[in-house]
Backbone as CSV, one residue per row, in Angstrom:
resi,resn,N_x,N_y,N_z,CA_x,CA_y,CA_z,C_x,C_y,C_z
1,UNK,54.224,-122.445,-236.361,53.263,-121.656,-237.125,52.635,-120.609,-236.220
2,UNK,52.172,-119.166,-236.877,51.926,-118.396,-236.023,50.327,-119.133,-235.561
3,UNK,50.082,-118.766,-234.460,48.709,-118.724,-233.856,47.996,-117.956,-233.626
4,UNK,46.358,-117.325,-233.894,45.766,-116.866,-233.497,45.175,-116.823,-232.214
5,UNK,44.956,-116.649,-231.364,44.111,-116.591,-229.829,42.718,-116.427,-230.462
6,UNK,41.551,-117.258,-230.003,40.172,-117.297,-230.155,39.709,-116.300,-229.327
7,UNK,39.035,-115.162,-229.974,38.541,-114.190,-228.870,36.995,-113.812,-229.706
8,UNK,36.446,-114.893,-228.742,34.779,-114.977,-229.140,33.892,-113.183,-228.568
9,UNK,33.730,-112.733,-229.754,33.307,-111.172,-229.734,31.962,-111.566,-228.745
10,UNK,31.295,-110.280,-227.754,29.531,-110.538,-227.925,29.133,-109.136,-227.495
11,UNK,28.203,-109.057,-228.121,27.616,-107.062,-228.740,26.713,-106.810,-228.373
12,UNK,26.380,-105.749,-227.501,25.691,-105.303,-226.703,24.124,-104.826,-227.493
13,UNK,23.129,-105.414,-227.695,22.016,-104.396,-228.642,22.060,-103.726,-229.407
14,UNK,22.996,-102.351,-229.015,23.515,-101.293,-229.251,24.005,-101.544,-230.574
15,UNK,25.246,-102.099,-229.855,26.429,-102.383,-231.196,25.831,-103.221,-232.255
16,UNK,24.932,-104.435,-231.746,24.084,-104.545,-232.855,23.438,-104.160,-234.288
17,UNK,22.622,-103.126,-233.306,22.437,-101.802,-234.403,23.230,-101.222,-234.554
18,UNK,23.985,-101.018,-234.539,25.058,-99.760,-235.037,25.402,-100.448,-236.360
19,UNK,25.840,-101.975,-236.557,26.651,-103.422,-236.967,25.600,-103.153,-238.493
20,UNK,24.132,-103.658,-237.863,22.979,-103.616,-238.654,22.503,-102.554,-239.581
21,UNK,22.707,-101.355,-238.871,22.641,-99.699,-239.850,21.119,-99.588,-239.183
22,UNK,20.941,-100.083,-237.916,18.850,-99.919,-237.702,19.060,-99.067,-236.208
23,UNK,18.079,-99.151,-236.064,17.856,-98.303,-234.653,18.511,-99.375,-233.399
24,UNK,18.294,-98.636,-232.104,18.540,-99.590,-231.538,17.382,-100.224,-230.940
25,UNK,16.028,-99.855,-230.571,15.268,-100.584,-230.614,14.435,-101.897,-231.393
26,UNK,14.842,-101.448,-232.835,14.805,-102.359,-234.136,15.681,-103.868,-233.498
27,UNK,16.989,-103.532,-232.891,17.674,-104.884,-232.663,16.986,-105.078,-230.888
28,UNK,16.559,-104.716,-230.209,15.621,-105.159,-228.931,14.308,-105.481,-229.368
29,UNK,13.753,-105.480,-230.632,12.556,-105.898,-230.756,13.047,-107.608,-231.422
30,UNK,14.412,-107.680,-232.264,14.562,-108.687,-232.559,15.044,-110.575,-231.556
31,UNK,15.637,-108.942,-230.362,15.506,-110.025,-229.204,14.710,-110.652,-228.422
32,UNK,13.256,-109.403,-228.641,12.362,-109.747,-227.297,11.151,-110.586,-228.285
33,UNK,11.466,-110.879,-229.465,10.343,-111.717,-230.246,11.050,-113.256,-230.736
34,UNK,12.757,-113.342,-229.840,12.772,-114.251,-230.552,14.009,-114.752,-231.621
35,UNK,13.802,-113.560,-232.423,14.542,-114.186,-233.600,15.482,-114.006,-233.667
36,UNK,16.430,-112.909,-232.499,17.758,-113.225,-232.388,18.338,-113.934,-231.083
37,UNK,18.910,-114.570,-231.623,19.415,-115.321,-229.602,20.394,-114.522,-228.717
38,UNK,19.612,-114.373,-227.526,20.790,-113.599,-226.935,20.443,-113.881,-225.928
39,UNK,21.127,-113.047,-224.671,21.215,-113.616,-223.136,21.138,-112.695,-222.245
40,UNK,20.887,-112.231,-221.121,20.694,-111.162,-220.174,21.696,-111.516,-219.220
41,UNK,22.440,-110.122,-219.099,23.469,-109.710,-218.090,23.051,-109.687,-216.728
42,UNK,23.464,-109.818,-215.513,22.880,-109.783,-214.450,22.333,-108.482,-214.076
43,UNK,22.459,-107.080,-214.596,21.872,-105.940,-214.818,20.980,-105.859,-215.855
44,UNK,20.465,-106.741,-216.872,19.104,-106.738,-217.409,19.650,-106.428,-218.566
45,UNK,20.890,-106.335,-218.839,21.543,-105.856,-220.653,21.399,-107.257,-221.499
46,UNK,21.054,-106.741,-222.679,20.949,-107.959,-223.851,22.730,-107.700,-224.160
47,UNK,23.032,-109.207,-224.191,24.028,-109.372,-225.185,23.958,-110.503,-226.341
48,UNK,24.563,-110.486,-227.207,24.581,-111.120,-228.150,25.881,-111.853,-228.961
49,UNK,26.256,-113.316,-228.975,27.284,-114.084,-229.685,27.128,-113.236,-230.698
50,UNK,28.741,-113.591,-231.564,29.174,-112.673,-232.912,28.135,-114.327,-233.921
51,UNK,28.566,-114.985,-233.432,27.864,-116.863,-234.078,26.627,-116.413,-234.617
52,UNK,26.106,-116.606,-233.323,24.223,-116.372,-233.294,23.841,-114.683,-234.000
53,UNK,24.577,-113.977,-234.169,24.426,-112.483,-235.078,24.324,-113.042,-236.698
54,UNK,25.340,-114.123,-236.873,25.684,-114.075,-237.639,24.755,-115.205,-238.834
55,UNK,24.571,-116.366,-238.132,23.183,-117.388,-238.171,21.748,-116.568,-238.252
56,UNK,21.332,-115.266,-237.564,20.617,-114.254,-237.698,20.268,-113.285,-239.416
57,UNK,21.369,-113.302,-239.400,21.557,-112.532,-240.649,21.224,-113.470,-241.696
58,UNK,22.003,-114.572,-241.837,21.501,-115.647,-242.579,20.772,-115.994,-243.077
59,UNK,19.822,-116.428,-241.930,18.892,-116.973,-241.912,17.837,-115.575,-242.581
60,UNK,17.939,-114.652,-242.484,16.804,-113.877,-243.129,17.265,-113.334,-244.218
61,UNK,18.474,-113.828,-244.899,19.059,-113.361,-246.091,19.532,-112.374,-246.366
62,UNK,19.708,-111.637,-244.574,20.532,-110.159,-245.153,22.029,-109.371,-245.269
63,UNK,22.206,-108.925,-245.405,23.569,-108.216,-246.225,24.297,-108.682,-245.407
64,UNK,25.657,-109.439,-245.190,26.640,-109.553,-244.010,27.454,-108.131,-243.681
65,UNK,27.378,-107.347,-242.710,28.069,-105.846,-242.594,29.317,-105.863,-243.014
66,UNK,30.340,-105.357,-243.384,31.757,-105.271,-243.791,32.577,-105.835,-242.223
67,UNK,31.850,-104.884,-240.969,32.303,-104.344,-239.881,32.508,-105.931,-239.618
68,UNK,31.467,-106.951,-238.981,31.439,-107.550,-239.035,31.938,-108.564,-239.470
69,UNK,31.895,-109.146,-240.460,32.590,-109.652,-241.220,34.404,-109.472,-241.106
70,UNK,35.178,-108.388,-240.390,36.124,-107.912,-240.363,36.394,-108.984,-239.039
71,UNK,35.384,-108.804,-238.122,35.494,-109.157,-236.405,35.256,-110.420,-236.318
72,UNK,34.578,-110.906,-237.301,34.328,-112.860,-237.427,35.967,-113.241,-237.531
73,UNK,36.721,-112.658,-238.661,37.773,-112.921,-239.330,38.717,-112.466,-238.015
74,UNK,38.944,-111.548,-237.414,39.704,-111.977,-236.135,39.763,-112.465,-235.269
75,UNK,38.582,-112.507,-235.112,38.165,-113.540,-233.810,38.630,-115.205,-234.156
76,UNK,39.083,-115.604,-235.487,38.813,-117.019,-236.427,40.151,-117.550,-235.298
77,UNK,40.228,-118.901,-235.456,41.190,-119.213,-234.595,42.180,-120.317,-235.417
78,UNK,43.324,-120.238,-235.872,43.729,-120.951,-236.380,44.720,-122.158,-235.929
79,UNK,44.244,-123.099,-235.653,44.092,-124.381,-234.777,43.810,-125.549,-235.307
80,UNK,42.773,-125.583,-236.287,42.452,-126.708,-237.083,42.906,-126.807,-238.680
81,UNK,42.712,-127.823,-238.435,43.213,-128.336,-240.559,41.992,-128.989,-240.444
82,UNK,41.557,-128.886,-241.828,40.682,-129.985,-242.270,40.947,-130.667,-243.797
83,UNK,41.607,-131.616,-243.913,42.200,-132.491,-245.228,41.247,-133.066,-245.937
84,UNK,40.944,-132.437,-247.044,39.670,-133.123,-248.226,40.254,-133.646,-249.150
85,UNK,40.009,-134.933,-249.475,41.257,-136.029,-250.564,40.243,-137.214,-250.497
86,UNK,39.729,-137.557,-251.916,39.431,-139.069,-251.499,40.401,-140.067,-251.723
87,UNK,41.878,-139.548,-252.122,43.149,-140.434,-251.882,43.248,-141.114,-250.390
88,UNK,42.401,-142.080,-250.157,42.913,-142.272,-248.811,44.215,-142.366,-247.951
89,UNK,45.413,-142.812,-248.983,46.398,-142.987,-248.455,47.092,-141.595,-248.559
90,UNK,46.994,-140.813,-249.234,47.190,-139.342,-249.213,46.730,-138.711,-247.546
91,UNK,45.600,-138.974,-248.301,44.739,-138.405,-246.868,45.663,-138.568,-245.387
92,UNK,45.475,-139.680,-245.569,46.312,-140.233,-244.222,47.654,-139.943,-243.706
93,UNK,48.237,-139.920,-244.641,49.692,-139.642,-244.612,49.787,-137.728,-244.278
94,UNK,49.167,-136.869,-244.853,48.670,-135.563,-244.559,48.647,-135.345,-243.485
95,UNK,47.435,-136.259,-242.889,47.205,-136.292,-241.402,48.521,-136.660,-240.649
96,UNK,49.344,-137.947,-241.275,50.088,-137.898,-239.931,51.060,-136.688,-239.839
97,UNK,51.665,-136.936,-241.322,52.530,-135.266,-241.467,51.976,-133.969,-240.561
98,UNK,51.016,-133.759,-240.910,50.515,-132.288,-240.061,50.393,-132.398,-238.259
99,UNK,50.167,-133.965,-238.463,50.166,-134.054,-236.667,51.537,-133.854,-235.798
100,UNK,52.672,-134.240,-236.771,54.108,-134.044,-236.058,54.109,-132.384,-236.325
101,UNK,53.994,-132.238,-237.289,54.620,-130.910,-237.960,53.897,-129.534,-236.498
102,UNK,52.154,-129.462,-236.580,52.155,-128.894,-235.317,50.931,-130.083,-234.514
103,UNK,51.822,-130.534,-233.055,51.036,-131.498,-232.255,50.198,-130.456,-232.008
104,UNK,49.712,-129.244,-231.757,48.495,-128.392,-230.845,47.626,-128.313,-231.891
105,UNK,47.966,-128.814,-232.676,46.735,-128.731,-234.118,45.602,-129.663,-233.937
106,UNK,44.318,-129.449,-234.195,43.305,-130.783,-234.248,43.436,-130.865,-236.144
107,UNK,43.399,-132.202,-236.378,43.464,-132.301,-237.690,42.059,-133.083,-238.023
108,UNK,41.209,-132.490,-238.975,39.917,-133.768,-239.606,40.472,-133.630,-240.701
109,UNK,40.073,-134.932,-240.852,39.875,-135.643,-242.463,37.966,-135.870,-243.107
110,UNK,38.198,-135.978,-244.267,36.792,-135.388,-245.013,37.548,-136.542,-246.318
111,UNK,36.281,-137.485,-246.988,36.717,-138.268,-248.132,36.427,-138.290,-249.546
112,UNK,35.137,-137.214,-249.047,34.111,-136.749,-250.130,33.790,-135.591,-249.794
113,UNK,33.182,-134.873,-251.241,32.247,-133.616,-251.161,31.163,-133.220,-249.936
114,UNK,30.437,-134.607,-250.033,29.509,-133.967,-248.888,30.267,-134.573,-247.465
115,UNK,30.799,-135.422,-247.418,31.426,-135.601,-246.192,32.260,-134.462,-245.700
116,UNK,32.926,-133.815,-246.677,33.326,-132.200,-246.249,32.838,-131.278,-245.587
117,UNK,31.709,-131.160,-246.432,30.629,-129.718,-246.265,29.526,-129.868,-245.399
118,UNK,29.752,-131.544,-244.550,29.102,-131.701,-242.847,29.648,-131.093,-241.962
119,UNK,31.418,-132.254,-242.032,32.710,-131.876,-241.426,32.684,-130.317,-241.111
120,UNK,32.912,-129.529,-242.549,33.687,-128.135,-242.302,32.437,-126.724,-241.701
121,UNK,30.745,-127.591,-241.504,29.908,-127.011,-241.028,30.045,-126.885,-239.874
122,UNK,30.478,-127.991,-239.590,30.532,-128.240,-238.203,31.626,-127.485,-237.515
123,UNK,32.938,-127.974,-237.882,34.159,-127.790,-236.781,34.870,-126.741,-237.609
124,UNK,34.483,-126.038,-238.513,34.718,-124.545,-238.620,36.382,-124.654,-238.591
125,UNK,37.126,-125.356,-239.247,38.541,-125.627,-239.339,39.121,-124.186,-239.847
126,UNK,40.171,-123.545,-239.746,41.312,-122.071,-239.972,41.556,-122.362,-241.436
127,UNK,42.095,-123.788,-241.705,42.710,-124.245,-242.680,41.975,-124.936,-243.130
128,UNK,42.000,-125.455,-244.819,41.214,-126.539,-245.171,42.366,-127.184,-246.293
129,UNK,42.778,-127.987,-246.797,43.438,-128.788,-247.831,42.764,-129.059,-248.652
130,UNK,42.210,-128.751,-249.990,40.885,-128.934,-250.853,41.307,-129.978,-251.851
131,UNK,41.035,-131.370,-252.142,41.581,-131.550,-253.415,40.556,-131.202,-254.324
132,UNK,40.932,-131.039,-255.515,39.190,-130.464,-256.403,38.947,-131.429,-256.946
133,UNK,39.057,-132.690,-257.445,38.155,-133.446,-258.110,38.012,-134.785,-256.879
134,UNK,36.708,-134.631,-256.350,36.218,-135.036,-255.745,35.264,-136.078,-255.397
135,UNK,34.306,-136.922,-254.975,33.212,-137.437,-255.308,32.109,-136.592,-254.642
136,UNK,31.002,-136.827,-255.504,30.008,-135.989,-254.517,30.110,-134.253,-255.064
137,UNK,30.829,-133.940,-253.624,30.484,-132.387,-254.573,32.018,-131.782,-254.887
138,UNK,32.328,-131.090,-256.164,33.592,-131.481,-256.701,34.481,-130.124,-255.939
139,UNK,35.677,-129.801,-255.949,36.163,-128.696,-255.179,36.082,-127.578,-255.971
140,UNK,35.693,-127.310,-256.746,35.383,-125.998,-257.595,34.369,-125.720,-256.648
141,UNK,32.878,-126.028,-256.701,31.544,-126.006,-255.960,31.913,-125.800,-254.734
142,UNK,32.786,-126.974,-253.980,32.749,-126.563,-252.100,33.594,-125.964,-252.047
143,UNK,34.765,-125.059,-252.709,35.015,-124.085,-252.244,34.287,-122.650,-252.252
144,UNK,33.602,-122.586,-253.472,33.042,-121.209,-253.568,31.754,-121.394,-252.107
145,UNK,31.460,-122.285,-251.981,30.150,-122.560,-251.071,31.000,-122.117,-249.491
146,UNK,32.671,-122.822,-249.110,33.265,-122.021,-248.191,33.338,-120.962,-247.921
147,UNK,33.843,-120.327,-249.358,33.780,-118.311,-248.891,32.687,-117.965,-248.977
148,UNK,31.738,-118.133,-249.432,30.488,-117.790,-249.492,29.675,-117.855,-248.441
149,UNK,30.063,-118.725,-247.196,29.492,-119.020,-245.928,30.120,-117.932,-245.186
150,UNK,29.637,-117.022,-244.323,30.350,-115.997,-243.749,30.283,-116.213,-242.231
151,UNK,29.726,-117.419,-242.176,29.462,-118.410,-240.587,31.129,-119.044,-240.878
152,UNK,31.284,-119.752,-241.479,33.046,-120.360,-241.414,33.933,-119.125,-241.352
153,UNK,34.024,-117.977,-241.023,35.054,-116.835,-241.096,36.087,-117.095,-241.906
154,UNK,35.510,-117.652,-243.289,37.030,-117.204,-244.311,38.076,-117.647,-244.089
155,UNK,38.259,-119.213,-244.190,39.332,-120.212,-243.683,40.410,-120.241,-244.875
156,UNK,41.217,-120.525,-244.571,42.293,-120.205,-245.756,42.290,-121.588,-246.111
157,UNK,42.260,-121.623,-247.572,41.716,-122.836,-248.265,43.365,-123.311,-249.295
158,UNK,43.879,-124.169,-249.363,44.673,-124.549,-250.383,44.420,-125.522,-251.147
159,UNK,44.078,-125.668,-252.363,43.562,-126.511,-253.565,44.758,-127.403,-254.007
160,UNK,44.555,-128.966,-254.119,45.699,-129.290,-254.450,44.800,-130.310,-255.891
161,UNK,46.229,-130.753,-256.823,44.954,-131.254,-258.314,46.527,-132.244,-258.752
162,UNK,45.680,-133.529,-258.759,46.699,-134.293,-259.473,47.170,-133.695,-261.186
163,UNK,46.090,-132.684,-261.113,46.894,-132.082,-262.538,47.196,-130.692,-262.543
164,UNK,48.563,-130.728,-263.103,49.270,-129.663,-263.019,48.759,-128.414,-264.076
165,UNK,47.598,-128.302,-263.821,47.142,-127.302,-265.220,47.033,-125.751,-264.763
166,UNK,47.719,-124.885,-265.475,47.644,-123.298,-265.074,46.004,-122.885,-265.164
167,UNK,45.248,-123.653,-266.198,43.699,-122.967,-265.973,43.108,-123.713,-264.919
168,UNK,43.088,-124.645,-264.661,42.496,-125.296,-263.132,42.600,-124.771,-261.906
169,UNK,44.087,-124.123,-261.862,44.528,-123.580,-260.907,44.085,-121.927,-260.635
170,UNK,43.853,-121.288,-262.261,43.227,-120.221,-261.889,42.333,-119.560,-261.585
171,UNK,41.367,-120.547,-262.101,39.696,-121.107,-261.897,39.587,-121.786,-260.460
172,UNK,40.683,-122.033,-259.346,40.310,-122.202,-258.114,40.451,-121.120,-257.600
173,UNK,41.489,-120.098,-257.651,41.416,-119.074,-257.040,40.593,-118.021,-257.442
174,UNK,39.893,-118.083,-258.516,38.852,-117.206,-258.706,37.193,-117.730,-257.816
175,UNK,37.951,-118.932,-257.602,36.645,-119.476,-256.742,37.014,-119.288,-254.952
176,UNK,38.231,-118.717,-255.097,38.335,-118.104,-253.572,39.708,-118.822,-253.084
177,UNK,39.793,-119.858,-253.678,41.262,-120.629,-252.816,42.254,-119.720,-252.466
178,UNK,42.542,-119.495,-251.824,43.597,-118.637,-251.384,45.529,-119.621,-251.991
179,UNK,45.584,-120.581,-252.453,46.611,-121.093,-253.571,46.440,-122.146,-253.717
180,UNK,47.523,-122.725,-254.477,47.459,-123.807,-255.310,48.401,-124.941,-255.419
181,UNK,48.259,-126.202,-255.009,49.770,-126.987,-255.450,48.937,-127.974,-256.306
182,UNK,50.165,-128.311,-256.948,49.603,-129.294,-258.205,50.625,-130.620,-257.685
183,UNK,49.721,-132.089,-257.302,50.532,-133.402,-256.631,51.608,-133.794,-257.845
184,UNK,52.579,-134.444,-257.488,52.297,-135.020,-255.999,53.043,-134.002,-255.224
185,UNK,52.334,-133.593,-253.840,52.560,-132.767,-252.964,53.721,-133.038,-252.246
186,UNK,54.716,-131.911,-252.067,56.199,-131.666,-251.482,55.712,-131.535,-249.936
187,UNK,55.515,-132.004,-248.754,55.157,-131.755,-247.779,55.533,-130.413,-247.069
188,UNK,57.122,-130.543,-247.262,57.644,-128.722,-246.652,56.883,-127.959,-247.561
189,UNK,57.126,-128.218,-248.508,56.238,-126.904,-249.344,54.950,-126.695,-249.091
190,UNK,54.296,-127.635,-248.868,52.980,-127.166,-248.363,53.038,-126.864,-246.715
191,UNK,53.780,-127.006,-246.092,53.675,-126.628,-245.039,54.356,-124.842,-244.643
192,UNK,55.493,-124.834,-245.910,56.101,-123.486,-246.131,54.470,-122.623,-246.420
193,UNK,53.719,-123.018,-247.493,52.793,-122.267,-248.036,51.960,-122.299,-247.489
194,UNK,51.163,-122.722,-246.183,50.519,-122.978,-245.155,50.879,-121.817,-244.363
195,UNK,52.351,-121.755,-243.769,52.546,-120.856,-242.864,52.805,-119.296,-243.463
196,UNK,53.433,-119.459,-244.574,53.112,-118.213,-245.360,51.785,-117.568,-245.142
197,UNK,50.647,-118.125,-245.066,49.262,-117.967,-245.767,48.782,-117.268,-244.373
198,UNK,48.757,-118.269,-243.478,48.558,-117.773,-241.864,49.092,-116.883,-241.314
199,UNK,50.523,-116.154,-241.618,51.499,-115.450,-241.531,50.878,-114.041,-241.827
200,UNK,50.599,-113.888,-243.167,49.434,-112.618,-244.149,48.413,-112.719,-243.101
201,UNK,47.377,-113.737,-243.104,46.464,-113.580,-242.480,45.896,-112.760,-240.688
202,UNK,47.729,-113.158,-240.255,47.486,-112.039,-238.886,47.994,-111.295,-238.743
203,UNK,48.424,-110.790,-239.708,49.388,-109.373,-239.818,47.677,-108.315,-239.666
């Protein structure tokens, strides 16, 4: 599968503002009070994580920049799976499949809704395996709540549904899934449509 290289961005004040549409003192007043995290160069320059820009914005509810948003998404590293199924034996079997298929992969597993949306807070997985009917919170809900997080950089999500229904399926991708298999799941095929997906994604 192709791989991305992790290349953690960090933006000088400047570029900040430029990022922001404000002055550049506007983003040095946000450093020197605080509310953005950043770090001093051994020449006295503020720099700033693309992370902590981005937790910034957030947190005060404002617009995510396009620019931005462009540079999260390359920087994303695609390395992890994260498998959401409360089929346990599904689950499992996923996991081992994906562990032969690529060993440099870290794979999590997730059993529930909110056991997901700890998981995928946390370890920020490339990939996610969604099944949508879920316990807790159902995969219609945690996916739109995925793209909607602009801290996870837009992980390529595949929805899988013990039912084979054309409106279920179109109603996930309007909720962002990037596709769809309906179980029981063909393993090459999802692994064909996996690498397809990642394939688009670093072109």
């Amino acid at each position: 599968m192709a791989k991305a290289d992790k290349k953690v961005r960090i933006f000088s004040a400047l570029e900040v503002a430029n990022i922001c549409g404000v002055v550049n003192q506007t983003a040095i007043n946000w450093i020197k009070n605080g509310y953005l995290k950043a770090f001093t160069t051994p020449g006295g320059q503020y720099r700033v994580y693309s992370e902590d820009l981005v937790e910034f914005l957030s947190s005060r509810g404002m617009r995510m920049p396009e620019e931005l948003q462009r540079i999260l998404e390359e920087q994303a590293a695609i390395d992890t799976i994260a498998i959401v199924d409360d089929d346990r034996e599904l689950n499992d079997l996923l996991s081992q499949y994906l562990s032969k298929e690529y060993p440099n992969y870290t794979i999590y597993q997730a059993f529930d809704g909110f056991e997901a949306g700890k998981m995928i807070a946390e370890h920020k997985p490339g990939i996610i395996i969604l099944d949508i009917d879920l316990p807790g919170v159902n995969g219609h809900k945690l996916c739109r709540s995925i793209k909607e997080d602009a801290a996870l950089n837009n992980p390529i999500v595949v929805s899988v549904s013990g039912l084979d229904d054309p409106e279920e399926a179109a109603q996930m991708l309007r909720d962002g899934a990037d596709a769809f298999m309906a179980k029981p799941l063909e393993l090459d095929k999802l692994t064909e449509m996996i690498e397809n997906l990642v394939q688009k994604r670093s072109r």
